[in-house]
N, C-alpha and C positions, 0 to 999 in steps of 0.2 A: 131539527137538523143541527150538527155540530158544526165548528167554525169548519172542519177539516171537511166535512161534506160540502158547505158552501164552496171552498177555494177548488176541490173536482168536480162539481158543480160548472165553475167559471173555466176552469180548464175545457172540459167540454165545449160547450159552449162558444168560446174562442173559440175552438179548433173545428167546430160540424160545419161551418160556414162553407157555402160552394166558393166561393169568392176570394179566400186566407189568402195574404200575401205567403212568402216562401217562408222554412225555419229562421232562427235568427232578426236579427232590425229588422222590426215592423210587424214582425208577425204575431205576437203578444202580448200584454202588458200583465198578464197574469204572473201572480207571485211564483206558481209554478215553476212559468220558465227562466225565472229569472232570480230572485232572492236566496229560497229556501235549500238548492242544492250544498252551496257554499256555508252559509247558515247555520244550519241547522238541519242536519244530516239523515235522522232518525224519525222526525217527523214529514219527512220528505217521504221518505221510503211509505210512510204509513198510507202520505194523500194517494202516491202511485198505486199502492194496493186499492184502495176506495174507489179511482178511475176505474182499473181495472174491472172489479164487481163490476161499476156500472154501465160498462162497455162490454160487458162477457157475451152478451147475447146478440151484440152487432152482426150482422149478418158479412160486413165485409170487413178489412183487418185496419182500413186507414187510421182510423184513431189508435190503434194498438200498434201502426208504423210508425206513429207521431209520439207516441207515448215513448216508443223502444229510441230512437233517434233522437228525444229531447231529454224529454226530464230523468229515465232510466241512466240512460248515459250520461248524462251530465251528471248527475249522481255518483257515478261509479267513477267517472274521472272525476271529479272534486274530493270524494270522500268514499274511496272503494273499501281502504283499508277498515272504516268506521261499519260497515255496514256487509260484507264481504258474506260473513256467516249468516246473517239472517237471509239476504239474497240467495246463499244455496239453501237455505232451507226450504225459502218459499218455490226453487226453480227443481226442488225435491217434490215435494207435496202436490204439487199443481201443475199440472197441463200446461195451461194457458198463460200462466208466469214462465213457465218457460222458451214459451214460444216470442214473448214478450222480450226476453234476455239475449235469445237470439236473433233478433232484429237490433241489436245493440253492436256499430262498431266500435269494436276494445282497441282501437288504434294507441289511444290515450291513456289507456289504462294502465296501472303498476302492472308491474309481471306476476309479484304474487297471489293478485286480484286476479288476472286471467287468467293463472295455471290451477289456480282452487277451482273456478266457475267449469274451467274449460272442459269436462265431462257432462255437462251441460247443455255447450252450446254446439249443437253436433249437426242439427238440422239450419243453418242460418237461409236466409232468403229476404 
């Protein structure tokens, strides 16, 4: 296992609990939700794909609401511009990254971050 499998690993983890307190204070200590957007931008995006994989087969979407609402978004408002083209490609290629993108509010987002993605985000929920 790589470092980057460990930290979605502990993402997980933190978040399967019946019990999580809310998003935001208190509810993580994981690097995820808190370092790596801001950070380092690039390897962010890679742990979110990693989770992804290993949430694809969850039968229900919570962790993939917790995924679109934290770290996705927080990503894309920290460092949309950084990362803008690989996110349409992954929300090209893949189902389930997209359905991921669109549980993401763009409230915070640049404009030219959300006017790229926004062929995209068509289905939100």
């Amino acid at each position: 296992m790589n470092h980057f499998d460990g930290i979605a690993d502990e993402w997980i983890k933190a978040w399967s609990g019946k019990n999580i307190a809310s998003v935001g204070q208190g509810g993580s200590d994981c690097i995820l939700d808190w370092e790596l957007p801001r950070e380092r931008p690039e390897e962010y995006l890679d742990i979110i794909l990693i989770v992804l994989d290993k949430i694809r087969n969850e039968e229900n979407d919570r962790l993939l609401g917790l995924l679109a609402a934290g770290p996705l978004e927080d990503l894309l408002h920290e460092n949309g511009k950084q990362v803008v083209d690989r996110v349409e490609k992954y929300a090209r290629i893949d189902p389930l990254f997209r359905k991921l993108l669109n549980g993401v509010w763009v409230t915070d987002v640049e404009e030219n971050v959300k006017v790229q993605l926004s062929k995209y985000r068509n289905e939100r929920w």
